[in-house]
C-alpha positions as CSV (number, residue, x, y, z in Angstrom):
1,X,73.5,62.9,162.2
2,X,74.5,62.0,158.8
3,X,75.8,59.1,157.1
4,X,78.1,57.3,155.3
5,X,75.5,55.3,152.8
6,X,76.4,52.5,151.3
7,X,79.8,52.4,153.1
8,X,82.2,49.0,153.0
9,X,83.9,48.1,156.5
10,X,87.4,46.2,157.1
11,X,87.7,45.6,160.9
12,X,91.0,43.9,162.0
13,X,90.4,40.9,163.9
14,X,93.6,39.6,166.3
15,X,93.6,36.1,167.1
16,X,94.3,32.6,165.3
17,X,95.1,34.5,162.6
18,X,95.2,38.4,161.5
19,X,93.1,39.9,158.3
20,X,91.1,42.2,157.2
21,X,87.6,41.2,157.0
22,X,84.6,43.0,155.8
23,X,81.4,43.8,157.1
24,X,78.1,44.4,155.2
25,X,76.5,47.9,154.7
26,X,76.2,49.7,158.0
27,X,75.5,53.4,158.7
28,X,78.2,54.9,160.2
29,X,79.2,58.2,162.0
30,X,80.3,60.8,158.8
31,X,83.2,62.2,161.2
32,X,86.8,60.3,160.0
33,X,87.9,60.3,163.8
34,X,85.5,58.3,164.5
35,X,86.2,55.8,162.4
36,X,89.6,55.9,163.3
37,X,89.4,56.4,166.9
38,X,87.3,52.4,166.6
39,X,89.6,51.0,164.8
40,X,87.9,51.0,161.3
41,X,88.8,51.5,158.1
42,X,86.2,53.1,155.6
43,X,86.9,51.5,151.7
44,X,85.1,52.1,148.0
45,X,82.3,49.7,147.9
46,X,83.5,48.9,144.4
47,X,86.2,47.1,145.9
48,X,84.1,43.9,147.4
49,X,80.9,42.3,147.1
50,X,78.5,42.7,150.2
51,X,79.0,40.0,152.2
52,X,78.0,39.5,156.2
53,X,80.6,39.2,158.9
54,X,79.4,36.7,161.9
55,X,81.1,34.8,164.0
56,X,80.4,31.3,162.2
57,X,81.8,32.6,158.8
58,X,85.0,34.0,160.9
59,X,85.5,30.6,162.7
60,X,85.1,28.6,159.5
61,X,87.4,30.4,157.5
62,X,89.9,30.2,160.2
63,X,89.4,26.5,161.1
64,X,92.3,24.6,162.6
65,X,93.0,21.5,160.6
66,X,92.8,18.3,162.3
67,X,91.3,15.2,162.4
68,X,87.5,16.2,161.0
69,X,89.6,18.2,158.2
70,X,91.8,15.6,157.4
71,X,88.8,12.7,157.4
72,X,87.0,14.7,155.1
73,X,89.3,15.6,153.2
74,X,90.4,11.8,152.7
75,X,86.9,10.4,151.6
76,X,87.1,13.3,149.1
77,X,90.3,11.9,147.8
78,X,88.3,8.7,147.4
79,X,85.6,10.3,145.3
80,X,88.3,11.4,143.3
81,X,90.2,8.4,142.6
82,X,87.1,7.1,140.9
83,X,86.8,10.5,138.4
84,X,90.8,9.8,137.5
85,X,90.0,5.8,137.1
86,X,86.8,6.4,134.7
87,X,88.6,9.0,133.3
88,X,91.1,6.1,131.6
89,X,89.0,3.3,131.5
90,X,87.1,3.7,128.0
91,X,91.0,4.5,126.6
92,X,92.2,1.3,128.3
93,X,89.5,-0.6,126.6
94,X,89.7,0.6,123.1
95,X,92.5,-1.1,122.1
96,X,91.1,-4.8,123.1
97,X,88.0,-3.9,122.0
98,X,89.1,-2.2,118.4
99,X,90.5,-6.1,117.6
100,X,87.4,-7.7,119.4
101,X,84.7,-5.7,118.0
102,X,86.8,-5.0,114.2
103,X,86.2,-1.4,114.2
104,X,89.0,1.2,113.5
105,X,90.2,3.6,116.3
106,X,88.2,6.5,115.1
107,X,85.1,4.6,115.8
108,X,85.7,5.0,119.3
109,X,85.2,8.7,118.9
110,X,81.7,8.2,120.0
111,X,81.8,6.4,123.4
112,X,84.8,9.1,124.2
113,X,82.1,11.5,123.8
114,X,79.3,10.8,125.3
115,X,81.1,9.8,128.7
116,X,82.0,13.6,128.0
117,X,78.7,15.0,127.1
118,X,77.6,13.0,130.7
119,X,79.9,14.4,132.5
120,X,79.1,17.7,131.3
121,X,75.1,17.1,132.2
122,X,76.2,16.0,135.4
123,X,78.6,18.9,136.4
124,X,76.0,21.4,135.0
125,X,73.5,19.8,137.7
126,X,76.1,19.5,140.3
127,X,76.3,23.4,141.0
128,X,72.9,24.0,142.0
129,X,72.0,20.9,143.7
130,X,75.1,21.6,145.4
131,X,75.3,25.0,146.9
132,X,70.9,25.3,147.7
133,X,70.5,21.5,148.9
134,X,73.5,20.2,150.2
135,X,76.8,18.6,149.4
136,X,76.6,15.4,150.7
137,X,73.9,13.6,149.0
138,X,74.7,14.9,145.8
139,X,78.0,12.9,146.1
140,X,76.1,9.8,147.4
141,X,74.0,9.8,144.8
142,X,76.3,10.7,141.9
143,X,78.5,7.9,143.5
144,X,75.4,5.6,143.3
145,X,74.7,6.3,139.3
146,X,78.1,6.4,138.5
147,X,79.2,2.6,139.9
148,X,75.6,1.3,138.5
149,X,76.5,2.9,135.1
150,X,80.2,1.5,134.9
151,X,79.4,-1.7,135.7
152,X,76.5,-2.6,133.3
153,X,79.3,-0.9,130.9
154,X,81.1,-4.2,131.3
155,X,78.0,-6.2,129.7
156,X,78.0,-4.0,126.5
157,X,78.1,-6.0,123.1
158,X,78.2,-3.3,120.6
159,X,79.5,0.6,120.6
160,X,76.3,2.0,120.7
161,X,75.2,0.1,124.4
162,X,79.0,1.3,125.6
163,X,78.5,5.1,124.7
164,X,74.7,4.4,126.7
165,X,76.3,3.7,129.6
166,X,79.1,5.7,129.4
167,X,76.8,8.9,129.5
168,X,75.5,7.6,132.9
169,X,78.6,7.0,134.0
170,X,79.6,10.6,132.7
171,X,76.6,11.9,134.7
172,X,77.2,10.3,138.1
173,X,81.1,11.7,138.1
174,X,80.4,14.7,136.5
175,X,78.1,15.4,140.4
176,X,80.6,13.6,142.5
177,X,83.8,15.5,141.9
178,X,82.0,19.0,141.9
179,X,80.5,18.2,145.4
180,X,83.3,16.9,146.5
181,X,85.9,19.5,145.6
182,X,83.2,22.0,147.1
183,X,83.1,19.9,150.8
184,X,86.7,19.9,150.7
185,X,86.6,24.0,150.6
186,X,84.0,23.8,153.2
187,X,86.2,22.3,155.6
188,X,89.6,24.0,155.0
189,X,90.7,27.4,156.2
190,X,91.3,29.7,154.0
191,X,94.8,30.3,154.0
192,X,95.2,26.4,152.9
193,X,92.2,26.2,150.7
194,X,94.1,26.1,147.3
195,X,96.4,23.3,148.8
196,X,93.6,21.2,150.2
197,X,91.7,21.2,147.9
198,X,94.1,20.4,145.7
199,X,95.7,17.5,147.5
200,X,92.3,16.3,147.3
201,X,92.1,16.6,143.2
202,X,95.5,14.2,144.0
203,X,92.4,11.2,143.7
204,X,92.0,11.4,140.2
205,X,95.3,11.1,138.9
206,X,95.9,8.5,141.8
207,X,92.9,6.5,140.5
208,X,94.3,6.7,136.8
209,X,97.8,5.5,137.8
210,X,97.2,2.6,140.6
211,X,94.0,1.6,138.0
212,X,96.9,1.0,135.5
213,X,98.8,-0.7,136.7
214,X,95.9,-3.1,138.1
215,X,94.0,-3.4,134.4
216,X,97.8,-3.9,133.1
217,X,97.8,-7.2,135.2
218,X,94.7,-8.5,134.8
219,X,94.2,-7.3,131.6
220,X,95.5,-10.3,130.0
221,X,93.7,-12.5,131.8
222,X,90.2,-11.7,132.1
223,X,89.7,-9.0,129.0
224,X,88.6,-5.6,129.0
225,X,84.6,-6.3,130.7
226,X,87.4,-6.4,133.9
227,X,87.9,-2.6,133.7
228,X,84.3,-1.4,133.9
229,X,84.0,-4.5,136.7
230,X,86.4,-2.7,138.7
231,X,85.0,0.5,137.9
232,X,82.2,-0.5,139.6
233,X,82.5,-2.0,142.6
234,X,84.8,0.5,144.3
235,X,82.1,3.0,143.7
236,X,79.6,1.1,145.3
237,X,81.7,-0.2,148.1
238,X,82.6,3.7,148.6
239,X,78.7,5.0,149.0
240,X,78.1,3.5,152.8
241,X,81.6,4.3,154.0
242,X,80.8,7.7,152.8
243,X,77.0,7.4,154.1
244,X,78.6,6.8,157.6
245,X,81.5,8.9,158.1
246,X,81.4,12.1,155.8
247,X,79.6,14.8,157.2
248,X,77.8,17.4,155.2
249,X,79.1,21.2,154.5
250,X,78.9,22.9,158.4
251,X,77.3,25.6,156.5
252,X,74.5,24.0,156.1
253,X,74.3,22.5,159.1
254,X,74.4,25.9,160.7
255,X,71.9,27.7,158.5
256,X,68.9,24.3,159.3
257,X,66.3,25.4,161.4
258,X,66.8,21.9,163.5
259,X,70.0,20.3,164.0
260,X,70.6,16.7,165.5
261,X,72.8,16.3,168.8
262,X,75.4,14.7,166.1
263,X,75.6,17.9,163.9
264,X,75.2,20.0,166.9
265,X,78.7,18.5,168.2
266,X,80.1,18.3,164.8
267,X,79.4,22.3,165.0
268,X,80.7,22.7,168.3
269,X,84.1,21.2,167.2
270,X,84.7,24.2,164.8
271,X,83.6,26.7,167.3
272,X,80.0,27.3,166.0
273,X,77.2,28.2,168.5
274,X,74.3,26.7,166.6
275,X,72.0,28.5,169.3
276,X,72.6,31.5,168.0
277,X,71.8,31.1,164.3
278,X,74.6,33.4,162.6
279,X,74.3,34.1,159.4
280,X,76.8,31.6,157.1
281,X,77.7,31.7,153.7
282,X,75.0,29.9,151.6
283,X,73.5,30.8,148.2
284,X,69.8,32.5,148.6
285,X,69.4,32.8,144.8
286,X,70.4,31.3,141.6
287,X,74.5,30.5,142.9
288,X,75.2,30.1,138.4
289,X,73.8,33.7,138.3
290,X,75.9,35.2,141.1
291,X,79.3,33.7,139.1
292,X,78.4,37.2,137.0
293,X,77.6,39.4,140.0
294,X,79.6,41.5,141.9
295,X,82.3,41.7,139.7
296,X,83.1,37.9,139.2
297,X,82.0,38.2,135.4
298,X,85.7,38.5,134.0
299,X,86.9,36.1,136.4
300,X,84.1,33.9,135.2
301,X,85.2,34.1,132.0
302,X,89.0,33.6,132.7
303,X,88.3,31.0,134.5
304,X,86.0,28.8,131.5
305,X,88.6,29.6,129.3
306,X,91.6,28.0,131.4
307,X,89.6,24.8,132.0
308,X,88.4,24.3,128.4
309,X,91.7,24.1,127.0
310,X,93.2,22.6,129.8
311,X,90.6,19.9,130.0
312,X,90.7,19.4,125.8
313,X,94.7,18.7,126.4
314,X,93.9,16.1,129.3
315,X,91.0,14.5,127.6
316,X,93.1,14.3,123.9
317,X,96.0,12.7,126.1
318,X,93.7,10.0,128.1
319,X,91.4,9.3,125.6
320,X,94.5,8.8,122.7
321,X,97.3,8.2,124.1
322,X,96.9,4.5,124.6
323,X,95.7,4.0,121.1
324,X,98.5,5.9,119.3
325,X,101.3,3.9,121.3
326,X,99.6,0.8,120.2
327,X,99.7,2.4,116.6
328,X,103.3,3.3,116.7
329,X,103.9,-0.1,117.4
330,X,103.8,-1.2,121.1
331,X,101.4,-3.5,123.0
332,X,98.0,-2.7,124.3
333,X,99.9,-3.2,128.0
334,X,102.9,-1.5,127.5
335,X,100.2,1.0,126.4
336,X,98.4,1.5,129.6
337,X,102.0,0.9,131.3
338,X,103.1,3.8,129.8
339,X,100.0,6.1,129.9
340,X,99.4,5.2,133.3
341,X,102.7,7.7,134.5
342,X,101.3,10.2,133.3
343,X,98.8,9.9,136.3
344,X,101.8,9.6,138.6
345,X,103.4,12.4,137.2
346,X,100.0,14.4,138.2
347,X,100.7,13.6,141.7
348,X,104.2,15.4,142.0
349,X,102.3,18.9,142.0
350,X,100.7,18.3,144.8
351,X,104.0,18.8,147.1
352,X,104.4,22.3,145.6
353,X,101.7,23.9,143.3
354,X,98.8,24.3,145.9
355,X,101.1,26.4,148.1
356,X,102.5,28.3,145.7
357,X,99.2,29.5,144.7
358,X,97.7,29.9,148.1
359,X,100.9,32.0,149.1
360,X,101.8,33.7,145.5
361,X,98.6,33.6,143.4
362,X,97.5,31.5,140.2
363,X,98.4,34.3,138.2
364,X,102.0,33.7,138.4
365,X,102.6,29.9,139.3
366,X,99.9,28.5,137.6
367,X,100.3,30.2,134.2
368,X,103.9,29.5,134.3
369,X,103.2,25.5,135.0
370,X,100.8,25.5,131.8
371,X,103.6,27.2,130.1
372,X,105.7,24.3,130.6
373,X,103.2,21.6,129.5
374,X,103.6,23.4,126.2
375,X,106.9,22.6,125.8
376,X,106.6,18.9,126.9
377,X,103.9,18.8,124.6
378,X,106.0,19.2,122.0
379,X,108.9,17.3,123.0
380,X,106.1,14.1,122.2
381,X,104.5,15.5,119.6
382,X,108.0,15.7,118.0
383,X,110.6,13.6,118.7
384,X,110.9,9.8,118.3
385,X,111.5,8.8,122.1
386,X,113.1,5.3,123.4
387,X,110.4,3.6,125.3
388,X,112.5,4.1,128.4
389,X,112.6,8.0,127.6
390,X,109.1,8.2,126.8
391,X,108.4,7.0,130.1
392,X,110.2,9.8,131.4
393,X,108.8,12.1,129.7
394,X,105.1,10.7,130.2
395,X,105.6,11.8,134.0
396,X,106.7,15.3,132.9
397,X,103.6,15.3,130.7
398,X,101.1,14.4,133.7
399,X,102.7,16.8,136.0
400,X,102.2,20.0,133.8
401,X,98.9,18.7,131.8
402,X,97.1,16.6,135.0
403,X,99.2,18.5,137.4
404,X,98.2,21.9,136.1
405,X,94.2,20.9,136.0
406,X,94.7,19.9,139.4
407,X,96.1,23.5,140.4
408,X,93.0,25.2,138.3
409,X,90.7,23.2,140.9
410,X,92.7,24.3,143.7
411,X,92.5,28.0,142.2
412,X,88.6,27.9,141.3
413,X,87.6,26.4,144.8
414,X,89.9,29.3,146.7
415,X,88.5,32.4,144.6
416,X,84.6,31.8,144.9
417,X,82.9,31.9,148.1
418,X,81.1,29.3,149.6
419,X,78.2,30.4,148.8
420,X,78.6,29.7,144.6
421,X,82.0,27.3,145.2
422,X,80.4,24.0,143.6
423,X,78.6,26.5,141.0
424,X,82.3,27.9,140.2
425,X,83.6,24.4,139.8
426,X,80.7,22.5,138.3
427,X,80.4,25.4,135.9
428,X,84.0,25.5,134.6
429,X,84.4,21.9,135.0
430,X,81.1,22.0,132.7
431,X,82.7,24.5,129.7
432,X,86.1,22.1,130.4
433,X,84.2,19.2,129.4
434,X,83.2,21.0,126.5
435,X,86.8,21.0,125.5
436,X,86.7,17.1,126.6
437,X,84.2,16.9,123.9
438,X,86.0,18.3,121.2
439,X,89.0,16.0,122.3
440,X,87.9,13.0,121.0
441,X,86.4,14.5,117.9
442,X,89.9,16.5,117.3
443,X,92.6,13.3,117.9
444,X,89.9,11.2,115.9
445,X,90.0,14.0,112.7
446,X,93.9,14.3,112.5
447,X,94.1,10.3,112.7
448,X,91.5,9.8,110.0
449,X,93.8,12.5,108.4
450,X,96.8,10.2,108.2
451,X,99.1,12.3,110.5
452,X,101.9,10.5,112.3
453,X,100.1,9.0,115.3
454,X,102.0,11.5,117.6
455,X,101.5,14.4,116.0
456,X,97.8,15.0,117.0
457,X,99.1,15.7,119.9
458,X,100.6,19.0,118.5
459,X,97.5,21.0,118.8
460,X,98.0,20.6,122.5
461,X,100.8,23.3,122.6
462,X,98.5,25.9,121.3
463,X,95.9,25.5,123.9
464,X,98.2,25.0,127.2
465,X,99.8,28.6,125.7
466,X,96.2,29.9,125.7
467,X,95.6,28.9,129.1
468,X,98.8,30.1,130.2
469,X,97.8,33.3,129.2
470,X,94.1,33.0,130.8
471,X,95.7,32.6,134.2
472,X,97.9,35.5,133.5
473,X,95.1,37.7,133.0
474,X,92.9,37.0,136.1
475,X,95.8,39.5,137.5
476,X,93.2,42.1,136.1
477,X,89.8,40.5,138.0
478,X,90.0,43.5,140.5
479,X,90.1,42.6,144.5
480,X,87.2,40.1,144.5
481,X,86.2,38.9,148.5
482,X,87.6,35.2,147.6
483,X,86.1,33.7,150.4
484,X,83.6,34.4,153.0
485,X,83.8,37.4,154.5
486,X,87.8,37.4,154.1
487,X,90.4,39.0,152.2
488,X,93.7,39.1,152.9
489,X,94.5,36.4,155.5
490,X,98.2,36.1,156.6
491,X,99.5,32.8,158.0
């Protein structure tokens, strides 16, 4: 009888929820009634990578939320906060350390960028550590390196010893937030994977807000060694809770050839038969080679060139903005006061962006939030604010600069597949912190330039326009399977 070689399958499946999902390669009957009379639908093969149905895959990506979701979802939070509170820590220290060390602000230049050249090393790692061995002790152990590193930050006596241990501290976040982002997706249905995953990315800017307003108080009273003191502990304190109660990726658990009675009922809960060894969604091969498989190249691409300007605007904000209030004449703690809403101001996207995107696209929502940031941008680049004003707008600022980041993340995590998702992020996290690199070494030119302090932020509004316009265009990445063996998934 012949066949239909090569041919791509979408079955309908009716139950929790309705989609089409797609089967790999199968040789089919060549008569159209027979295909229509079971129900199938024959499509190009161009349309979709190959990717297996099985039960497990099904059940995953249609996961109720609930009490394992949420828990892991929370300690993922966690990992954040500490990304958003190292994030700020070396910019809340510059100004008490430019008057205790005598060096001018450009100095600093150099411990900005090698926390960012660490956490470039370490997200670069993160991917495929990530997606062939495992989420979970990735995060311990980036956890581990990074609360070491921050802490013997505290005892540095000269710039050279900070920037040291600033790349290790780089290194240890640069792991953690990858693999935790990832575990997130792993543990979220589909349909609520931008969102999730997005609430989770909530951490960082929570961590750079509440950290705020903590170093403001203490600040004064026990000098800047406090802020790498506190950047410490927490993440050591963290690494047991997490050792305990955070579970790795069920993919993985499901794809081991032995499985404890623990995993075997952590299985169970999300209606995975570990008896039956179903094929799941795990990388086989090089997961940083697949990102330019199967279609994902232009994606890919899109995708590095959203995150390395919007990570050069975050990074120019967090690592300057403290310094050039201080410059412009206020305090080093209405400084932090004031850079610190920008972190709340990240949080506010959270009730809105990660749905939008799940239930519109990032093609529309998310390049018109970027958009926005252009225009805020500007307004501080510009215009000579009342304190009380520039507080204002310092929230506006974190929720389209911080707040958009945080909706990339959501995006990146909800259009690769599980099998390359911590690849995907550590990757374009990675070519982001390239732009965190240049960050430091940009705001530090136009200062040595003698520009008015706020007008290095100008160069922002060019790069949140050009990631507007990235986002934009991944309307043209062609119908890419996004996660799993699912497309389409209505709520």
């Amino acid at each position: 009888m012949p066949t239909f070689v090569g041919m791509t399958v979408l079955c309908r499946r009716v139950g929790l929820n309705t989609g089409w999902y797609k089967l790999q390669k199968f040789n089919l009957p060549a008569h159209p009634h027979s295909l229509a009379c079971a129900g199938i639908a024959a499509a190009p093969e161009a349309t979709m990578p190959n990717v297996a149905l099985s039960a497990a895959e099904t059940a995953l990506e249609n996961q109720r939320v609930g009490g394992l979701q949420l828990r892991v979802a929370a300690l993922c939070t966690l990992v954040q906060v500490c990304d958003g509170y190292d994030l700020n820590a070396v910019a809340w220290a510059v100004p008490s350390l430019i008057r205790a060390w005598h060096l001018p602000p450009s100095m600093f230049t150099i411990a900005f960028l090698w926390s960012s050249i660490g956490i470039l090393v370490g997200a670069l790692c993160a991917g495929p550590i990530g997606d062939r061995f495992g989420r979970r002790p990735l995060i311990l152990g980036s956890l581990t390196i990074f609360g070491v590193a921050s802490l013997l930050s505290a005892g540095a006596g000269s710039l050279g010893v900070l920037s040291l241990w600033r790349f290790f501290t780089g290194v240890g976040i640069g792991g953690g937030f990858s693999g935790a982002a990832a575990l997130t997706g792993d543990y979220t249905p589909h349909r609520l994977r931008a969102t999730m995953i997005m609430l989770s990315f909530t951490g960082a800017p929570l961590g750079g807000f509440l950290g705020g307003q903590i170093v403001a108080v203490l600040l004064g009273y026990f000098g800047w060694p406090v802020i790498f003191v506190l950047g410490g502990v927490f993440p050591l304190l963290l690494v047991p809770a997490l050792a305990i109660w955070l579970p790795e990726s069920p993919r993985f658990l499901a794809a081991r050839a032995t499985v404890s009675a623990r995993h075997i009922a952590l299985l169970r809960r999300l209606d995975i038969d570990p008896a039956q060894r179903e094929a799941v969604d795990v990388a086989r091969g090089n997961p940083v080679l697949m990102l330019f498989s199967d279609g994902y190249a232009l994606q890919t691409v899109l995708i590095w060139i959203v995150y390395f300007c919007s990570l050069l605007n975050l990074f120019l904000f967090a690592y300057w903005m403290p310094t050039v209030l201080t410059l412009i004449g206020m305090s080093p703690t209405q400084a932090v006061f004031a850079s610190s809403l920008r972190d709340f101001g990240a949080l506010l996207p959270a009730l809105y962006l990660g749905l939008a995107i799940d239930r519109i696209g990032p093609e529309r929502t998310l390049a018109w939030h970027y958009a926005a940031g252009a225009v805020v941008i500007a307004v501080i680049a510009l215009v000579a604010l009342p304190y009380a004003m520039l507080l204002v707008v310092s929230v506006l600022a974190g929720m389209t600069t911080i707040g958009s980041q945080t909706g990339a993340n959501g995006m990146c995590g909800k259009l690769y597949p599980a099998r390359m998702r911590t690849s995907g992020l550590g990757w374009a996290l990675s070519i982001g912190r390239l732009g965190g690199i240049a960050a430091p070494v940009l705001g530090g030119y136009l200062l040595a330039l003698g520009l008015p302090p706020t007008q290095i932020f100008l160069s922002a509004c060019v790069f949140a326009l050009i990631a507007a316009s990235a986002t934009g265009l991944l309307a043209f990445r062609g119908h890419l399977e996004e996660s799993g063996a699912i497309r389409g998934v209505t709520t």
